[in-house]
VEXDREN-2710 file (C-alpha; in Angstrom, 1 decimal):
% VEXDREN-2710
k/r/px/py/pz
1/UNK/100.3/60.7/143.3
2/UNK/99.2/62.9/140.3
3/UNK/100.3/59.5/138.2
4/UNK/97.7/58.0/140.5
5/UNK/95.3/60.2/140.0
6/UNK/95.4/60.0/136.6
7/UNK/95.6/56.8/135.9
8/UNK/92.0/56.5/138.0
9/UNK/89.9/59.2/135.7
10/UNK/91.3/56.9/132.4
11/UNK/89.8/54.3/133.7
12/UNK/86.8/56.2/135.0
13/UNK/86.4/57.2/131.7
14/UNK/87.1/53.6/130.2
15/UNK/84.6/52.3/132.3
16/UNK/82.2/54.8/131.4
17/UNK/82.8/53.7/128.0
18/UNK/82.4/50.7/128.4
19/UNK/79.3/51.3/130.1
20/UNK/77.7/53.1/128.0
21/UNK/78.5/50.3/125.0
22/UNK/77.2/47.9/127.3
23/UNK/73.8/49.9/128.0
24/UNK/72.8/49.6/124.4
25/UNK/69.9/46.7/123.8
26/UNK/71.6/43.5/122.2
27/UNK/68.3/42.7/120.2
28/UNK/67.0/43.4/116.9
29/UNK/63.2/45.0/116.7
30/UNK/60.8/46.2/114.8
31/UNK/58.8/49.4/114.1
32/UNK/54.9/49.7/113.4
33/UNK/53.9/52.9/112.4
34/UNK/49.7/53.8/111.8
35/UNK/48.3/56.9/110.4
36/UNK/44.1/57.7/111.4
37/UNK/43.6/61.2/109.6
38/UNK/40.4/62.6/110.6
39/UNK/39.2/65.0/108.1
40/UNK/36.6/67.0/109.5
41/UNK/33.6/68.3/106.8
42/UNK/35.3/66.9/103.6
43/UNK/34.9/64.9/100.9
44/UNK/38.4/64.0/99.8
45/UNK/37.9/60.3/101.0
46/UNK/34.9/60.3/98.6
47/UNK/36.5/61.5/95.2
48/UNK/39.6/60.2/93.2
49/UNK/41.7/61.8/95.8
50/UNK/41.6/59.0/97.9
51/UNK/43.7/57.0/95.8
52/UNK/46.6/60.1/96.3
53/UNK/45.9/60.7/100.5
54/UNK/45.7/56.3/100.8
55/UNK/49.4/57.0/98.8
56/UNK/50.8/59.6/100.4
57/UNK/50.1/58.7/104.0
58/UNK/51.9/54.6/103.1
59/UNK/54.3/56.5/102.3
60/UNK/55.1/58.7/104.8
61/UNK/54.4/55.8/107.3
62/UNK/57.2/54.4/105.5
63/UNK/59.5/57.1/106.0
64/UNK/58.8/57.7/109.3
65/UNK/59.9/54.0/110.6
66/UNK/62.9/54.1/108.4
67/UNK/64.4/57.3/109.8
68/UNK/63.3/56.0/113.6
69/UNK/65.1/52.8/112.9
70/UNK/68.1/54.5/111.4
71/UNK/68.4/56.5/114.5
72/UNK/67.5/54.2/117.2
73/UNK/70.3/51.6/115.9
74/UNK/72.9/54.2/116.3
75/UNK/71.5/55.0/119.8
76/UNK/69.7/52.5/122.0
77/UNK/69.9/49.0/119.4
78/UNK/72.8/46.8/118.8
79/UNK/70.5/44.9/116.7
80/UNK/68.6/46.1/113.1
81/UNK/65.2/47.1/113.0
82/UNK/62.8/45.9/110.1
83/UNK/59.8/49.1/109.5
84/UNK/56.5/46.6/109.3
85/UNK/54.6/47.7/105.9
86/UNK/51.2/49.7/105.8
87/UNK/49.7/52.7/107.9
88/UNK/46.5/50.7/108.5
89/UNK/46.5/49.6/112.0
90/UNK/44.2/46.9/111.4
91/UNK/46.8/45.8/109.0
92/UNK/49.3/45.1/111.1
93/UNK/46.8/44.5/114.2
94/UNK/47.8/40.2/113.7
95/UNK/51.6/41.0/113.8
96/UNK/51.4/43.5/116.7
97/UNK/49.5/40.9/119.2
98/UNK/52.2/38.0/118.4
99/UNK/55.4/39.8/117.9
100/UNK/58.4/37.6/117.5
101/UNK/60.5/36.3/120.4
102/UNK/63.2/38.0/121.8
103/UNK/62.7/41.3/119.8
104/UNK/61.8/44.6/120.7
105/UNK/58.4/46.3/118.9
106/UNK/57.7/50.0/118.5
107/UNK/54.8/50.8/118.0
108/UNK/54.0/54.9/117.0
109/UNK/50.2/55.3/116.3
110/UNK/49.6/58.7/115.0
111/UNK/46.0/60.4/115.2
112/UNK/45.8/63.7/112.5
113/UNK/42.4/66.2/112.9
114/UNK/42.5/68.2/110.3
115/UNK/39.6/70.9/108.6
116/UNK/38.9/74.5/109.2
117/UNK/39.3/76.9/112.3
118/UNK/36.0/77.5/113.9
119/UNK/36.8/81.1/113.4
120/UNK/37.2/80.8/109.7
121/UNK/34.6/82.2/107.8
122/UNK/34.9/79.2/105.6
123/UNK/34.3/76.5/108.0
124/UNK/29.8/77.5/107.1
125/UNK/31.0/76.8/103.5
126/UNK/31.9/73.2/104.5
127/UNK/29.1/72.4/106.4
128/UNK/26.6/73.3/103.9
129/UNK/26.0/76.7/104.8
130/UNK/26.3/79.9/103.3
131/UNK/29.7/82.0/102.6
132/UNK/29.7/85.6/102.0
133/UNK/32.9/86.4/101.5
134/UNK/34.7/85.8/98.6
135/UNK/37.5/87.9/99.2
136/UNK/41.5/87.7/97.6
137/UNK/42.6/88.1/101.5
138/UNK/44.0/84.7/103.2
139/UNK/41.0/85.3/105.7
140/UNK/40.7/81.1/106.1
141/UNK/42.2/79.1/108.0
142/UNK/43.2/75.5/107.8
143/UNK/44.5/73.5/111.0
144/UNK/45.9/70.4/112.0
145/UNK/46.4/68.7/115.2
146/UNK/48.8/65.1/115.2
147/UNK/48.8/63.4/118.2
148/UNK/51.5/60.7/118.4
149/UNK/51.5/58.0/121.0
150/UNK/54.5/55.6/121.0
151/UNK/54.7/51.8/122.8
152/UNK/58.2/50.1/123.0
153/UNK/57.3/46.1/123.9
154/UNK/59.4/43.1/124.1
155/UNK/58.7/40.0/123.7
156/UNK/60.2/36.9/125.8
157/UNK/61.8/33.7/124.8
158/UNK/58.5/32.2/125.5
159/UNK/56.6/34.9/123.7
160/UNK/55.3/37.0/126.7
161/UNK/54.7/40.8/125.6
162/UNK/56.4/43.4/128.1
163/UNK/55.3/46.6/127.8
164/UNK/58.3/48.8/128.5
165/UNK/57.2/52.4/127.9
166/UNK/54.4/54.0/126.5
167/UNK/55.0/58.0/126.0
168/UNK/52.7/61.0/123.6
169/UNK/53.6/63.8/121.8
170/UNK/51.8/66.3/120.1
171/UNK/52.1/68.6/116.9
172/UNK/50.1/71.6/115.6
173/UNK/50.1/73.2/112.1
174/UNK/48.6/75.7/110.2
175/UNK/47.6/77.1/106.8
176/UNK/46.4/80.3/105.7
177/UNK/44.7/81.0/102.3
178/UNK/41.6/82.6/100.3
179/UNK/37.9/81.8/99.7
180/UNK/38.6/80.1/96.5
181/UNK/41.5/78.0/98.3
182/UNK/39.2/76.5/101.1
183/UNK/36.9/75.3/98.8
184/UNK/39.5/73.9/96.4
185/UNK/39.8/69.8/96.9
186/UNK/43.2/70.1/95.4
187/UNK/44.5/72.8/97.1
188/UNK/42.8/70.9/100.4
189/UNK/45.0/67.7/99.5
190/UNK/48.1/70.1/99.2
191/UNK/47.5/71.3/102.5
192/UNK/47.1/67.9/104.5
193/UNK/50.4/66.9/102.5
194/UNK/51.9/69.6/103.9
195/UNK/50.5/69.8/107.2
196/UNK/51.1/66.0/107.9
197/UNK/55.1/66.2/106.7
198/UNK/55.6/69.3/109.0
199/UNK/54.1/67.2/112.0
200/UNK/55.4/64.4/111.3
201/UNK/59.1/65.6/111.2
202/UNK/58.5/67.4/114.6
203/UNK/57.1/64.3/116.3
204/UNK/60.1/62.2/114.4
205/UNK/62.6/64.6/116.5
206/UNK/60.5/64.8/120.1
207/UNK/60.7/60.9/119.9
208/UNK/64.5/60.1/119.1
209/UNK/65.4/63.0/121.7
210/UNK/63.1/61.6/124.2
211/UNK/62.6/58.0/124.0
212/UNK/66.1/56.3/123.9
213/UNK/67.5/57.2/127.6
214/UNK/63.8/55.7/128.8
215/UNK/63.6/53.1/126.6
216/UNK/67.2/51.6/127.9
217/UNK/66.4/52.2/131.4
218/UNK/63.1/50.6/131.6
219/UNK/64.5/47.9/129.3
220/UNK/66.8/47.1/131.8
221/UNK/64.8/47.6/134.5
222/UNK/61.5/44.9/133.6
223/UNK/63.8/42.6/131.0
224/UNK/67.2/42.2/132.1
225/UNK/66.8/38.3/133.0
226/UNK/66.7/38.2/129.1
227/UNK/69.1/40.7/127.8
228/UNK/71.8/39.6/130.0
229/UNK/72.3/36.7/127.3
230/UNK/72.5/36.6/123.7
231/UNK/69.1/36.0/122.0
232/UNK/68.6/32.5/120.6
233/UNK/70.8/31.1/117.9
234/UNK/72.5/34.5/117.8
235/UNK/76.2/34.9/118.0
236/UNK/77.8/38.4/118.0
237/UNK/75.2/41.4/116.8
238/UNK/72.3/40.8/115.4
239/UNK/71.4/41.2/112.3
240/UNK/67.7/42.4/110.7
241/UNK/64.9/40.2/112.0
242/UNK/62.7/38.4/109.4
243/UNK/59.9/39.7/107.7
244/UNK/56.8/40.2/109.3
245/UNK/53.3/38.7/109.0
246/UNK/50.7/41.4/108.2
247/UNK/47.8/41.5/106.0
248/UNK/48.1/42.7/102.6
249/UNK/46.7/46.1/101.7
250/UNK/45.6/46.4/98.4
251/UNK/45.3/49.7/96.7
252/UNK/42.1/52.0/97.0
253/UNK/40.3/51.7/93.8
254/UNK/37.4/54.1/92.3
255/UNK/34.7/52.7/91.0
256/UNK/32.0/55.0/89.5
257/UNK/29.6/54.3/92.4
258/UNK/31.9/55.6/95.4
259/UNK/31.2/58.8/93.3
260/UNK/28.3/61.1/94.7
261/UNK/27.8/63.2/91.5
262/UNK/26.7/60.7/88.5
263/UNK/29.0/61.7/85.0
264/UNK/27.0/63.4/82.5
265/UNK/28.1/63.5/78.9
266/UNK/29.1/66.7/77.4
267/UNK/29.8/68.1/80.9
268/UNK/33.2/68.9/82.3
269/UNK/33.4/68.8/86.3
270/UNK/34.9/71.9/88.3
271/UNK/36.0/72.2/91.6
272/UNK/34.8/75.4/93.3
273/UNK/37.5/77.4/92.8
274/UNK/36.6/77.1/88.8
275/UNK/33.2/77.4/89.1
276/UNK/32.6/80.5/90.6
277/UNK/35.4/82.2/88.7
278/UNK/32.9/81.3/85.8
279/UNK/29.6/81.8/86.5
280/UNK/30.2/85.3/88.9
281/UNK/30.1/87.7/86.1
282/UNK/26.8/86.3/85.3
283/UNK/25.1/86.7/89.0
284/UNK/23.2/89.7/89.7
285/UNK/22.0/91.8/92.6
286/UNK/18.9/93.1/92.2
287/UNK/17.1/96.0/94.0
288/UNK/13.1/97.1/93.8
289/UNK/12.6/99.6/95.7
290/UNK/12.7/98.4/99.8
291/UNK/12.9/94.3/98.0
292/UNK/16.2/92.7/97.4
293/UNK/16.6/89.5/95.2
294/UNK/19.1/87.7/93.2
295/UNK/19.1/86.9/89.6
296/UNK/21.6/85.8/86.6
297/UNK/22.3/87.1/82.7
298/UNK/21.0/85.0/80.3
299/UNK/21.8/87.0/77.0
300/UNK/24.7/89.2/76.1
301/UNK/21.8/91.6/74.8
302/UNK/20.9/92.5/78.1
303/UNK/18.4/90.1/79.7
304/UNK/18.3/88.1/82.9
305/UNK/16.3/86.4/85.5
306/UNK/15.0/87.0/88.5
307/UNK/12.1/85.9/90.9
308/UNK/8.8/87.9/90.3
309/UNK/8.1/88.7/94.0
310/UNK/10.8/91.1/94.6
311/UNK/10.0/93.3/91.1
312/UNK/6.5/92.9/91.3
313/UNK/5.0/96.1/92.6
314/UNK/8.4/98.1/91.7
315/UNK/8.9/101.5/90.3
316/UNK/12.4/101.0/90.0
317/UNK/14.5/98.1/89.0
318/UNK/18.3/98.1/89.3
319/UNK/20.7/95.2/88.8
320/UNK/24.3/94.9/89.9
321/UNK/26.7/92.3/88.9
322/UNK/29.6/91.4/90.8
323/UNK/32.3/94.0/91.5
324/UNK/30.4/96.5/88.9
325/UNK/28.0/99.6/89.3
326/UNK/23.8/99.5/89.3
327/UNK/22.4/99.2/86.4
328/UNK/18.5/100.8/85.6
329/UNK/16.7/97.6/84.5
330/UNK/12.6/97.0/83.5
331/UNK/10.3/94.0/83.8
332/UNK/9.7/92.7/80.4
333/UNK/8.1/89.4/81.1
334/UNK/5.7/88.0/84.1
335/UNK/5.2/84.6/84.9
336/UNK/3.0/84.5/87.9
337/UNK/2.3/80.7/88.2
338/UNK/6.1/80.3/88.4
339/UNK/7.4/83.4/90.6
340/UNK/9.6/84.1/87.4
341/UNK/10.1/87.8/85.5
342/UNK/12.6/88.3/82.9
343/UNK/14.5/91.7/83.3
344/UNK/15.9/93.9/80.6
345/UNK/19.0/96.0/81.1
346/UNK/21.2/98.6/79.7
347/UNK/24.9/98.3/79.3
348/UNK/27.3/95.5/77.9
349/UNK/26.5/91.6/80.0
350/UNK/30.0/90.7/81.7
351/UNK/29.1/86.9/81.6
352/UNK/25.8/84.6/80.5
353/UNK/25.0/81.4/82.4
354/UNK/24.7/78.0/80.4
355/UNK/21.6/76.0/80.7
356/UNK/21.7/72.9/82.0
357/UNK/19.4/69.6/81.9
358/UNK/17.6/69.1/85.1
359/UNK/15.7/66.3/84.0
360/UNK/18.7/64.3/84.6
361/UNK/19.0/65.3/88.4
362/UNK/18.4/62.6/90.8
363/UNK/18.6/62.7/94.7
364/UNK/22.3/63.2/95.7
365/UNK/23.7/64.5/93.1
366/UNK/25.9/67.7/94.1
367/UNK/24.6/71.1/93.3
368/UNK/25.4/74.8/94.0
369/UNK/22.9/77.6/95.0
370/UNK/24.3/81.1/94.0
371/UNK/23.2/84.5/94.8
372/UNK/24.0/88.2/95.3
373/UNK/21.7/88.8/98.5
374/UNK/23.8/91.2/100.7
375/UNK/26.5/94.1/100.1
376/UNK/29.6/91.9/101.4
377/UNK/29.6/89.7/98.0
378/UNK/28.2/86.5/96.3
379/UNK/26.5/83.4/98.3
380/UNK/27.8/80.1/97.5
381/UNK/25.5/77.3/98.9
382/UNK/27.0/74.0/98.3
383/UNK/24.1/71.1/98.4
384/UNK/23.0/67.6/97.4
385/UNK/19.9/67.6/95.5
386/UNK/17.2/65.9/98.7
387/UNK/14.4/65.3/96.3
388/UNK/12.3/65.5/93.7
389/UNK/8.4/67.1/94.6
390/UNK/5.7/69.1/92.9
391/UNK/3.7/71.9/94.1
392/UNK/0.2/73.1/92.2
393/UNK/1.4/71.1/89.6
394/UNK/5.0/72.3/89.0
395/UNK/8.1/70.3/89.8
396/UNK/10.5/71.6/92.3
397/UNK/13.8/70.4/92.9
398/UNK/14.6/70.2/96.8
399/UNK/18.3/70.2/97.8
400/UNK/20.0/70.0/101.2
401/UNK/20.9/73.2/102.1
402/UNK/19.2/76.8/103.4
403/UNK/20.2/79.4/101.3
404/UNK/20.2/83.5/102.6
405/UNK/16.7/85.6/102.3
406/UNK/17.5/87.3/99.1
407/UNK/18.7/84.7/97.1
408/UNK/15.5/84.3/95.2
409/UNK/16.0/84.2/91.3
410/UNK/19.3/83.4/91.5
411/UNK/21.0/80.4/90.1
412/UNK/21.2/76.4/91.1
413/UNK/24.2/75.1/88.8
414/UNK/25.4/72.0/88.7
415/UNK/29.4/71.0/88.9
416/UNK/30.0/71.9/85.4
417/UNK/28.7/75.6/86.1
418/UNK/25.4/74.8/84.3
419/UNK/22.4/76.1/85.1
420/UNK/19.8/73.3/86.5
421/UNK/17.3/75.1/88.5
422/UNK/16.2/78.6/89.9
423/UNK/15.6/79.4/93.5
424/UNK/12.3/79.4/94.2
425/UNK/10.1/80.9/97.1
426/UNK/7.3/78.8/98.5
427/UNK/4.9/81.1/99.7
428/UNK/4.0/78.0/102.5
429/UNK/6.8/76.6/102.9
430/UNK/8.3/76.6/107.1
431/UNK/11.2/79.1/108.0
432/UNK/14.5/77.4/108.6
433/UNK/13.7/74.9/107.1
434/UNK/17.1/73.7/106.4
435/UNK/16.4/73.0/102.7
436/UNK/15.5/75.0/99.6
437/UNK/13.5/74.7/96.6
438/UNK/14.6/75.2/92.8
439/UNK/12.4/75.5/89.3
440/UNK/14.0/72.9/87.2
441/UNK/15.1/74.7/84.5
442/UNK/13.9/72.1/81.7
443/UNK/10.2/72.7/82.9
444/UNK/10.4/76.3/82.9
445/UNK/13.2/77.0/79.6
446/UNK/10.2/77.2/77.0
447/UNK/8.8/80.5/79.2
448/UNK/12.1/82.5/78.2
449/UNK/13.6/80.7/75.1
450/UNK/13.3/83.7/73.0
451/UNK/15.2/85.7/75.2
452/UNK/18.2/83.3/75.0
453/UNK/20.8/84.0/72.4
454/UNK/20.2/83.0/68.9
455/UNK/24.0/81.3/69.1
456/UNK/24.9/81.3/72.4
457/UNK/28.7/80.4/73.2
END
């Protein structure tokens, strides 16, 4: 009897064997994988990143199929699976219609959203708006959210598509880092690179622990009429199917146009990050009694900038730069047609800005509005220059972007950190307005020229 007995569980267990071999899918497949990132309030598409993002995320389509196939044969496929090229849905849109007979498609379309918290003080930077805090602390944080959703079909001798299961999964990341880093293209690009990889590795591991029991199963269940035989002209296992038909993707090229902000000669782009480390010394709070303004160092011997209306009717004048003590500081020039009165101040200038040419502005060009109009730090108001007016006879620059009350006097720079216009109060013009309005510095330079250094740096 116990002879019996066990002679039944070996071939229980040989049968389960057996089984099991049998359950696995005697066709050869393919694997389609498509990337959409969604990058909310950046540029990145619109610079010479694009070329590194269109790159990376090929690649990582790439991998992606190649480590699903290599872990689907071992599991569910008898057959080979072939990853179809590209991460561009619409590239692969022709193939994924048709299919090939008698082969199994998997389709895994991932959807990444990436961009700021909406409790990051950062995410007003982004949008235009104005950031206050420019402080060493990671205080900004940057998210992502992958949604995956994956499609197993096969298609019949006669070219019928079965859909056989159709399953989502879902991955969150996130970042933390400073002022300088959320405002840092590169430092964004390092982020999504890193963010993607993480999500895509988890969604990699939900879908090969997941999807092979149900994938069998429903295989089975909806296709076994076909399975039950060997696919056409196949004897034994087969082997990888034949390359598939998809579009060609050529390679993301820059051309000079796709750029918003024209090259100037002489002049050396930044990304933020650079920018403010180098023009900050040079921004200055300044204080006139109950008024509070902004203004900038444009000599190492002690002069600077700032809008006439807040020292007009001041007995005292004091300037702060960034990080540094008040300083006592006098009017020593009025221009009352322009809202513009140079200041004089004791004490050694931590930084001078450069001056720019504005005459070579036009609408959409990028520009930065910076002041000192609160305790809690600098302002940083990235912008696009809107427009090109005049008012009483003087040219104004008009760009995209509100900046802080306060900010009058201080600088508009361009993305090589040069001075190209001042901020400017229209004594007419609407509250929240949404845009602000800048002296171009080419019409107004000849007023302080002599205050300038004799052989500036």
């Amino acid at each position: 009897m116990r002879y019996l007995v066990t002679a039944c569980v070996l071939a229980l267990l040989a049968w389960s064997g057996s089984a099991q071999a049998d359950s696995k899918l005697n066709r050869s497949g393919y694997i389609a994988v498509s990337i959409d990132p969604i990058l909310y309030e950046s540029n990145l598409w619109e610079t010479s990143h694009r070329i590194s993002l269109d790159r990376f995320f090929n690649e990582e389509a790439r991998q992606l199929g190649e480590a699903l196939a290599e872990g689907l044969e071992k599991t569910t496929f008898r057959g080979r699976l072939r990853v179809v090229p590209g991460y561009r849905m619409e590239d692969q849109a022709k193939f994924r219609e048709q299919g090939r007979p008698e082969t199994f498609l998997m389709t895994v379309d991932i959807r990444s959203r990436y961009g700021l918290t909406k409790g990051s003080p950062a995410a007003a930077c982004l949008s235009g708006m104005t950031c206050l805090l420019l402080s060493p602390a990671p205080l900004f944080a940057y998210e992502s959210r992958t949604e995956a959703t994956v499609t197993a079909f096969y298609f019949t001798e006669e070219g019928r598509r079965l859909r056989l299961v159709q399953e989502s999964f879902t991955s969150q990341g996130k970042v933390s880092g400073d002022f300088y880093d959320a405002m840092d293209m590169t430092q964004e690009l390092e982020w999504i690179t890193k963010l993607t990889g993480d999500a895509i590795e988890d969604i990699r591991r939900k879908i090969l622990a997941e999807l092979p029991t149900e994938l069998v199963s429903r295989s089975w269940r909806k296709a076994a009429d076909d399975l039950r035989r060997a696919p056409t002209g196949v004897v034994g296992t087969p082997g990888l199917p034949p390359e598939p038909d998809v579009a060609t993707h050529k390679p993301v090229e820059i051309q000079p146009s796709d750029l918003k902000r024209r090259k100037v000669p002489g002049e050396k782009p930044l990304n933020l990050q650079e920018l403010v480390r180098l023009v900050s010394p040079a921004i200055l709070k300044v204080r006139a009694d109950k008024a509070i303004g902004s203004g900038f160092v444009i000599s190492r011997r002690g002069f600077a900038l700032t809008s006439l209306h807040v020292v007009q009717k001041a007995d005292r004048v004091t300037v702060q730069g960034h990080g540094r003590q008040p300083q006592q500081a006098r009017v020593v020039q009025r221009y009352p047609e322009l809202d513009l009165a140079v200041l004089a101040f004791e004490g050694v200038a931590q930084g001078t800005m450069r001056m720019g040419e504005s005459a070579q502005l036009e609408p959409g060009d990028s520009v930065i509005a910076i002041g000192y109009p609160l305790d809690v730090g600098l302002s940083i108001t990235p912008g696009l220059v809107a427009g090109l007016e005049t008012w009483r006879g003087q040219p104004l620059i008009r760009i995209d972007a509100e900046v802080p009350a306060g900010s009058s006097g201080g600088p508009l720079v361009d993305t090589s950190g040069a001075v190209v216009g001042i901020i400017f109060r229209k004594q007419d013009a609407p509250p929240n307005s949404g845009t602000t309005l800048a002296l171009p510095i080419g019409s107004v330079r000849h007023s302080f020229e002599q205050f300038l250094d004799f052989n500036p740096e």
